[in-house]
DOMITOR-177432 format. One record per residue: residue in one letter; x, y, z of N, C-alpha, C, O in turn. Coordinates in Angstrom, 3 decimals. Layout:
+------+----------+----------+----------+----------+----------+----------+----------+----------+----------+----------+----------+----------+
| resn |       nx |       ny |       nz |      cax |      cay |      caz |       cx |       cy |       cz |       ox |       oy |       oz |
+------+----------+----------+----------+----------+----------+----------+----------+----------+----------+----------+----------+----------+
|    A |        X |        Y |        Z |        X |        Y |        Z |        X |        Y |        Z |        X |        Y |        Z |
...
+------+----------+----------+----------+----------+----------+----------+----------+----------+----------+----------+----------+----------+
# end
This chain:
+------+----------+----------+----------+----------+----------+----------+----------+----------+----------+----------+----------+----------+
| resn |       nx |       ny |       nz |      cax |      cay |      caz |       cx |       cy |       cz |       ox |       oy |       oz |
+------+----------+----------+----------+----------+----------+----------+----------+----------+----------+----------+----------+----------+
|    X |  -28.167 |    1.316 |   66.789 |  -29.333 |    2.170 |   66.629 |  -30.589 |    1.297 |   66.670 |  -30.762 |    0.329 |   65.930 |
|    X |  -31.405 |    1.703 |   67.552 |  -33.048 |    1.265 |   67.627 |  -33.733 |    1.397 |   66.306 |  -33.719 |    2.367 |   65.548 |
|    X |  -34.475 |   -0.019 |   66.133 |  -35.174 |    0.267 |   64.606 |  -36.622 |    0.482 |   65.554 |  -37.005 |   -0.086 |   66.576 |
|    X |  -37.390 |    1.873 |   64.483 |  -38.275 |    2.022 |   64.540 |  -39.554 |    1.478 |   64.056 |  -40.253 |    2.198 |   63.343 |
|    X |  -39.995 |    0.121 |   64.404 |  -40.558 |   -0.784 |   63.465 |  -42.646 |   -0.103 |   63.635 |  -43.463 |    0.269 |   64.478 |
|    X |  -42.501 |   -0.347 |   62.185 |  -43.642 |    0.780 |   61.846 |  -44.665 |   -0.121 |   60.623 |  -44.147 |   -1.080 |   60.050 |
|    X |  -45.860 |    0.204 |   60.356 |  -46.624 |   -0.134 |   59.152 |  -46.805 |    1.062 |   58.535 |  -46.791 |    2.230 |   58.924 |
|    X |  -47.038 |    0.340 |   57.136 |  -46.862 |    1.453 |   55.830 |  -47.839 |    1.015 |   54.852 |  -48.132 |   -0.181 |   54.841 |
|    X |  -48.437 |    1.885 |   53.951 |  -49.516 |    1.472 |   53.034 |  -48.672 |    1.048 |   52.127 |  -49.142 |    0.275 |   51.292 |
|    X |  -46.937 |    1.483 |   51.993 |  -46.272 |    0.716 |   51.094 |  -45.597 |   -0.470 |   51.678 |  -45.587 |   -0.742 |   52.878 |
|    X |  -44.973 |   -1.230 |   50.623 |  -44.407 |   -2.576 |   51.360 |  -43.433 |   -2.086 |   50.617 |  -43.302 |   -1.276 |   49.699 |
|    X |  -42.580 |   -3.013 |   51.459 |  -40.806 |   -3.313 |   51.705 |  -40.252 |   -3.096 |   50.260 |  -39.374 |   -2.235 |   50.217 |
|    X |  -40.595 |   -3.734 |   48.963 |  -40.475 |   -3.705 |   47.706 |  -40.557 |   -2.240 |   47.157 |  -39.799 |   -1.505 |   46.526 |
|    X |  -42.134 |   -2.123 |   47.811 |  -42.529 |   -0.802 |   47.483 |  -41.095 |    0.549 |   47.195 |  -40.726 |    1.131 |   46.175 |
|    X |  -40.678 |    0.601 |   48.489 |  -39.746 |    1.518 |   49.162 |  -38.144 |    1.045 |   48.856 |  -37.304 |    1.704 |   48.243 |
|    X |  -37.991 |   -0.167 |   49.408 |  -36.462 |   -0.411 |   50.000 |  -35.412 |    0.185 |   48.242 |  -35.663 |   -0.307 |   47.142 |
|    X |  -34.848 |    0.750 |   48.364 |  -33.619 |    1.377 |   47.677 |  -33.821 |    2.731 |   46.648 |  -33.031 |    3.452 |   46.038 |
|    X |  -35.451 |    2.678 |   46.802 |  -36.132 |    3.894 |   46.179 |  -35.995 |    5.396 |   46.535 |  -35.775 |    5.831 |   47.665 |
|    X |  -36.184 |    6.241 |   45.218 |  -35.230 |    7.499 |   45.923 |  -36.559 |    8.482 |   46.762 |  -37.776 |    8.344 |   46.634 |
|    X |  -36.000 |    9.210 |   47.394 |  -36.938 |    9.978 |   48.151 |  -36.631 |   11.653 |   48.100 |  -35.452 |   11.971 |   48.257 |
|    X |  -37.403 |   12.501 |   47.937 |  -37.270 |   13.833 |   48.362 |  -37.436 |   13.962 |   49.432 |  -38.307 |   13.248 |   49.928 |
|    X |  -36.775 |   14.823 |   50.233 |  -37.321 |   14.946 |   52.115 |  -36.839 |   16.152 |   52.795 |  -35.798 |   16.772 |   52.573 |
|    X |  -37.813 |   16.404 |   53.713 |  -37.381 |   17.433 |   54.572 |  -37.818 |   17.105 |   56.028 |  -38.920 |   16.765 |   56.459 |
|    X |  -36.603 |   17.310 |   56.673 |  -36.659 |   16.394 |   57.700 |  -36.311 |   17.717 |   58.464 |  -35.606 |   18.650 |   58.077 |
|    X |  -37.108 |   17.532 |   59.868 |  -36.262 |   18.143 |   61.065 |  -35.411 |   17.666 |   62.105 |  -35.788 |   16.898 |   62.990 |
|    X |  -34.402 |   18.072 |   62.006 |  -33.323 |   17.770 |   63.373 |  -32.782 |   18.983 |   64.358 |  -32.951 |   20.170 |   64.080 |
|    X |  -32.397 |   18.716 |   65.040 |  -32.047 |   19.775 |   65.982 |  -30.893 |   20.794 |   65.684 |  -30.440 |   21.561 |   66.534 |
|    X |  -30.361 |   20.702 |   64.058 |  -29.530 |   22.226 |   63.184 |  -30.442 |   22.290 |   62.587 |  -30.076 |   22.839 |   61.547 |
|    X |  -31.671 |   22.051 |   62.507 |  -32.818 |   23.175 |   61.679 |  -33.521 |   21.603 |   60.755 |  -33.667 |   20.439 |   61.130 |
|    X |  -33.850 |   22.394 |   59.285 |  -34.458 |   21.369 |   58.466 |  -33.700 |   21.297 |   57.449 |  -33.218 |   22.202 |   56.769 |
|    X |  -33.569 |   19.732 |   57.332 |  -32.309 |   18.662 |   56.295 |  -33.409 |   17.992 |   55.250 |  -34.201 |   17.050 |   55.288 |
|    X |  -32.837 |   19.457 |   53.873 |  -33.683 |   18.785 |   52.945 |  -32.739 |   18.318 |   51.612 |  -31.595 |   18.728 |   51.413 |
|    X |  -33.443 |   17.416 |   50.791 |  -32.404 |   16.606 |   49.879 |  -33.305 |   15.209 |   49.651 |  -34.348 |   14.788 |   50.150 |
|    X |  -32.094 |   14.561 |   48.345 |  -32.854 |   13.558 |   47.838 |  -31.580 |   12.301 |   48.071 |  -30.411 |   12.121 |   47.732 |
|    X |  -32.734 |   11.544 |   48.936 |  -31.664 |   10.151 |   49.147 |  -32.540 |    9.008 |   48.746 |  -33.387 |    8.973 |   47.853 |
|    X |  -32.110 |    7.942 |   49.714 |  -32.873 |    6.608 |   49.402 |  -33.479 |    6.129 |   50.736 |  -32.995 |    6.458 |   51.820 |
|    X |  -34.694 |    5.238 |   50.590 |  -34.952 |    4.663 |   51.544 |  -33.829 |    3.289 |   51.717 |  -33.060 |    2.801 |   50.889 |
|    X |  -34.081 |    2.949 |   53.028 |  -33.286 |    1.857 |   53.491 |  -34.659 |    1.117 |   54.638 |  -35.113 |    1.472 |   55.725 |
|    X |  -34.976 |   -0.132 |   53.627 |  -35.953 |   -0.860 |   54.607 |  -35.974 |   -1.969 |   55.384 |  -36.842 |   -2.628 |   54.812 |
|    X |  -35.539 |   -2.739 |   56.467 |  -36.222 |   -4.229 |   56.973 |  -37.678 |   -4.292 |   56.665 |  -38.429 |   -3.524 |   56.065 |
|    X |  -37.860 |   -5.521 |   57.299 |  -39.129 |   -6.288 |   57.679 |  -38.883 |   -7.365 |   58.331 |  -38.107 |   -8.211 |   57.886 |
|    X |  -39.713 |   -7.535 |   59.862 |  -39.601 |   -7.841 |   60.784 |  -40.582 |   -8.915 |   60.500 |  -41.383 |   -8.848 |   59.569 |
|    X |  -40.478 |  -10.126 |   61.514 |  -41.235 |  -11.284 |   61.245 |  -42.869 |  -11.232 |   61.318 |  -43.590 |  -12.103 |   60.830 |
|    X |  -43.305 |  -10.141 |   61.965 |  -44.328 |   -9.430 |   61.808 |  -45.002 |   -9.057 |   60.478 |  -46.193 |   -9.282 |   60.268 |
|    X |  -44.442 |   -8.662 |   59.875 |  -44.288 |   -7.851 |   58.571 |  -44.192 |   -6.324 |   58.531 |  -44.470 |   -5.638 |   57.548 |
|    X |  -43.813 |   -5.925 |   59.584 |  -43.603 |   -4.632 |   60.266 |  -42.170 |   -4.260 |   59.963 |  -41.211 |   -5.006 |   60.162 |
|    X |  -42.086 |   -2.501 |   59.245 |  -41.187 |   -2.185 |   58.473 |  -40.000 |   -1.114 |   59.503 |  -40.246 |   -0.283 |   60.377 |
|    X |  -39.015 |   -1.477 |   59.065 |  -38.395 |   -0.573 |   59.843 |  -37.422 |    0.317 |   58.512 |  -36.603 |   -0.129 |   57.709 |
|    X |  -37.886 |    1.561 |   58.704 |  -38.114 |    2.581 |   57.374 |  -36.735 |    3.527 |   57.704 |  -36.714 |    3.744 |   58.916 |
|    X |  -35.836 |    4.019 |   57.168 |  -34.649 |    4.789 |   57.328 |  -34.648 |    5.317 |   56.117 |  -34.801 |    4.626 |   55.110 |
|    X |  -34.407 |    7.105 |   56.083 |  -34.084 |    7.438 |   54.617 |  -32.174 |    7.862 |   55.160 |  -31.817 |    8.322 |   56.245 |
|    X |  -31.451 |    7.561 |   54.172 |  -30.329 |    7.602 |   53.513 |  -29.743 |    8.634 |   52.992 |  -30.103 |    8.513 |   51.820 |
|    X |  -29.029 |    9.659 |   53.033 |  -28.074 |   10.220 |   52.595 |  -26.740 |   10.312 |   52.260 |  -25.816 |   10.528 |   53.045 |
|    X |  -26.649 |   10.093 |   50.724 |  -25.049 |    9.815 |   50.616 |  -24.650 |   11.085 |   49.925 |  -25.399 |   11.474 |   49.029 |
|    X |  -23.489 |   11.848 |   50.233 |  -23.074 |   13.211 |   49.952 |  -21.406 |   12.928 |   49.972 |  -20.849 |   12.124 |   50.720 |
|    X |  -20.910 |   13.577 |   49.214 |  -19.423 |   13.288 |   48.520 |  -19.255 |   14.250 |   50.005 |  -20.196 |   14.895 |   50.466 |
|    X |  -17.867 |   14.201 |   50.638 |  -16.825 |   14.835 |   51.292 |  -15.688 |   15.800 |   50.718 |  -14.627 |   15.294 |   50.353 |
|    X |  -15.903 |   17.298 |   50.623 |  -15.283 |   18.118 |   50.178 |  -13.587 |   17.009 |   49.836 |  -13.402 |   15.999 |   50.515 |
|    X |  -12.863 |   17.311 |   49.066 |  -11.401 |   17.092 |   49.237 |  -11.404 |   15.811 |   49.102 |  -10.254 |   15.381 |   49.013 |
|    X |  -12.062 |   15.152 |   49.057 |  -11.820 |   13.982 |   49.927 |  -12.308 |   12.617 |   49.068 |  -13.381 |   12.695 |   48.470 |
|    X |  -11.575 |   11.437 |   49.005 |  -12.296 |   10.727 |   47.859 |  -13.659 |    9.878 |   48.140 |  -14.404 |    9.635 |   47.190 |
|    X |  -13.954 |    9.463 |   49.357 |  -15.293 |    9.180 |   49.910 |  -16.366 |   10.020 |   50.460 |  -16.343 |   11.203 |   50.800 |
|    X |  -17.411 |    9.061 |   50.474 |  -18.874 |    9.786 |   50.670 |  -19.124 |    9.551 |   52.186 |  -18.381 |    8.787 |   52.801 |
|    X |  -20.128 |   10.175 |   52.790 |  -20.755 |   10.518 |   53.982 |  -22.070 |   10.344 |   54.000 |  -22.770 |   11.176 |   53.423 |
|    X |  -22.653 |    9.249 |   54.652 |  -23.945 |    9.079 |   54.881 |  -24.690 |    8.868 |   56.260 |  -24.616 |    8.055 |   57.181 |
|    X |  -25.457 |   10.008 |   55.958 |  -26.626 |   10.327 |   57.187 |  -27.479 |    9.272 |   56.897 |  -27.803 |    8.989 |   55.744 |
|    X |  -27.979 |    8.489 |   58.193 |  -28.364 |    8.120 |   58.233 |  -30.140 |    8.721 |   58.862 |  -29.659 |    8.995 |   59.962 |
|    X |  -31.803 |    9.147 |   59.053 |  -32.580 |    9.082 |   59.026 |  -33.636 |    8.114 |   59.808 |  -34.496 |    7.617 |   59.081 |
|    X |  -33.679 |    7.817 |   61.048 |  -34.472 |    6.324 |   61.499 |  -36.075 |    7.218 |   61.724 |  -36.269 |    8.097 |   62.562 |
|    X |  -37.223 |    6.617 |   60.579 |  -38.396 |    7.392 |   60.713 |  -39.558 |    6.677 |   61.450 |  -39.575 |    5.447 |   61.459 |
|    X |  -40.464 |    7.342 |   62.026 |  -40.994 |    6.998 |   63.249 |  -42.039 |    6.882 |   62.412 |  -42.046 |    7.262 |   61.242 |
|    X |  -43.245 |    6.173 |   63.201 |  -44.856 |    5.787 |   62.628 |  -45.289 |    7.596 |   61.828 |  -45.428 |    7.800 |   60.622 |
|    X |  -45.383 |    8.396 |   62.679 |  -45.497 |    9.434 |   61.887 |  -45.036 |    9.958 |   60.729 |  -45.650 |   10.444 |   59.779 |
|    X |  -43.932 |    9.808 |   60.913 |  -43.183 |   10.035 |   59.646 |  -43.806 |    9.331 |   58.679 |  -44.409 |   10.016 |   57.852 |
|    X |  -43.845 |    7.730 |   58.493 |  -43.928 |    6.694 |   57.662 |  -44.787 |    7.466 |   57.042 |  -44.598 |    8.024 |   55.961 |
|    X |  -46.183 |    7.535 |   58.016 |  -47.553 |    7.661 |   57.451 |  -47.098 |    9.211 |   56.803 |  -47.900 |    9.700 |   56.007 |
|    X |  -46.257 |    9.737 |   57.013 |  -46.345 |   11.030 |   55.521 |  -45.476 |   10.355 |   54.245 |  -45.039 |   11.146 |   53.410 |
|    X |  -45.291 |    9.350 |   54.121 |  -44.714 |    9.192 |   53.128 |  -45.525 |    8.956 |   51.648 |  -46.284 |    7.996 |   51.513 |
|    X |  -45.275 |    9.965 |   50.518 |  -46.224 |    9.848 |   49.750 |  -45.593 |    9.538 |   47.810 |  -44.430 |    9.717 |   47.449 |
|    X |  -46.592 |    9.126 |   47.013 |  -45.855 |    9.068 |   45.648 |  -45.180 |   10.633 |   45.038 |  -46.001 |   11.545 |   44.936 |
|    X |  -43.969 |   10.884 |   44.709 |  -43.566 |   12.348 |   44.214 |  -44.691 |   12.395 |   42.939 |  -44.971 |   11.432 |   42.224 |
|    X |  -45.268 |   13.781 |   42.837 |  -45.586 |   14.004 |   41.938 |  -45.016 |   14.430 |   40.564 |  -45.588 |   14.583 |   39.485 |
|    X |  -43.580 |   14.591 |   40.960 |  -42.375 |   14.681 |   39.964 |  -41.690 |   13.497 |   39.923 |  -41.142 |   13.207 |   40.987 |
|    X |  -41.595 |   12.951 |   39.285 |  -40.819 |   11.691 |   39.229 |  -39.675 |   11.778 |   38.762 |  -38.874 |   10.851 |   38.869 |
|    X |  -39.424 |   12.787 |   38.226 |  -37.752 |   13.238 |   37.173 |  -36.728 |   13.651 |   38.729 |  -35.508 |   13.814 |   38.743 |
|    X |  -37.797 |   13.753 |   40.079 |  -37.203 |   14.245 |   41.366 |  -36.671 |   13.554 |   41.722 |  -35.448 |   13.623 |   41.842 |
|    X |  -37.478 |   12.457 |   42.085 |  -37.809 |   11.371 |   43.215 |  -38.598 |   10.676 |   42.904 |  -39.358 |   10.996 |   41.990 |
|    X |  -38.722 |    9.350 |   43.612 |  -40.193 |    8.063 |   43.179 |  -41.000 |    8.727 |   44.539 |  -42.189 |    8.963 |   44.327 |
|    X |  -40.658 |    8.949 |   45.469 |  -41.445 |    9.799 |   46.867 |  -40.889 |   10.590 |   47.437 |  -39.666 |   10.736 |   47.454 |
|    X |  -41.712 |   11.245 |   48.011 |  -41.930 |   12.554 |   48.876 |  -42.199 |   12.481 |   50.201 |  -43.241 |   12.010 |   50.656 |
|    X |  -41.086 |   13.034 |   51.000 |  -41.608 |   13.387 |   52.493 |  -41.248 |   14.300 |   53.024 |  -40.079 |   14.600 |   53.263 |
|    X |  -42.347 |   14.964 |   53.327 |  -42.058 |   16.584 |   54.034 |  -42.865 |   15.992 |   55.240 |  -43.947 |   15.441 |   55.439 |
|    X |  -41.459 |   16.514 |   56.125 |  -42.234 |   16.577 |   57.352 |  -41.821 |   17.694 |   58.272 |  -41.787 |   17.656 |   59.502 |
|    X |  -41.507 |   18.715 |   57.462 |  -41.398 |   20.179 |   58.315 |  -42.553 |   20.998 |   58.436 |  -42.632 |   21.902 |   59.268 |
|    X |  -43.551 |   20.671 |   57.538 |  -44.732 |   21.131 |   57.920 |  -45.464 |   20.460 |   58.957 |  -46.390 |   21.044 |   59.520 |
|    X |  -45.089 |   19.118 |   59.305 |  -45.820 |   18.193 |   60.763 |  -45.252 |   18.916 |   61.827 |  -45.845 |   19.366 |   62.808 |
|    X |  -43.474 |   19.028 |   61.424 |  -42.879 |   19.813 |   62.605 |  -43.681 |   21.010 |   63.336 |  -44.307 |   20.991 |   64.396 |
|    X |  -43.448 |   22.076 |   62.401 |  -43.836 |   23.418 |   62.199 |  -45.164 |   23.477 |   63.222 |  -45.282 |   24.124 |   64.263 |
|    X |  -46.083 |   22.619 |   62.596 |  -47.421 |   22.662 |   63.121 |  -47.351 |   22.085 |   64.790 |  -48.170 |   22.360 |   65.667 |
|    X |  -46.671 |   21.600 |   64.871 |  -46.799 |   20.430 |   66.630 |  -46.044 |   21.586 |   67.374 |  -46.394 |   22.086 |   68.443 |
|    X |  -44.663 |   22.011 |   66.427 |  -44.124 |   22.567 |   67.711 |  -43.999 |   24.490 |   67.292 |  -42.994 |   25.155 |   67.544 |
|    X |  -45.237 |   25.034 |   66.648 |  -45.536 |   26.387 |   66.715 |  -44.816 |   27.411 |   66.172 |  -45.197 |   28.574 |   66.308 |
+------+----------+----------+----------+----------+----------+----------+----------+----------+----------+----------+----------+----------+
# end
């Protein structure tokens, strides 16, 4: 998988293993839930930002994780949760969706 290497008003510390609220669009609709970020940093200092989903498997004794690779747009919605009992951040980006594609 291509890393999407991006700048962020947060740094690598900031983010990397921190939990996130999100609503994401993919092509079965919008995938919302609370995972983790997953961060590099490139010799640049340029971040390559992934949020994380780990979800138990009906029956089954292991977990399943979606993986998330977020683009400059995305990044730049990434914001502090105003609930913290939620999440440490927040990213909705079904309202960016919504709005671009009508």
């Amino acid at each position: 998988m291509k890393t999407n290497w991006t700048k962020s008003k947060f740094s690598k510390t900031d983010l990397h293993n921190k939990s996130v609220e999100y609503q994401i669009p993919t092509p079965d609709g919008i995938h919302t839930g609370v995972g983790v970020f997953l961060v590099r940093q490139n010799l640049k200092g340029q971040l390559g930002i992934e949020v994380v989903e780990d979800t138990p498997v009906k029956n089954q004794p292991h977990r399943r994780q979606t993986i998330y690779p977020l683009t400059q747009a995305a990044v730049d919605r990434i914001a502090k949760h105003s609930e913290s009992s939620v999440a440490e951040f927040r990213l909705a980006l079904a309202k960016m969706y919504m709005d671009a594609n009508g």
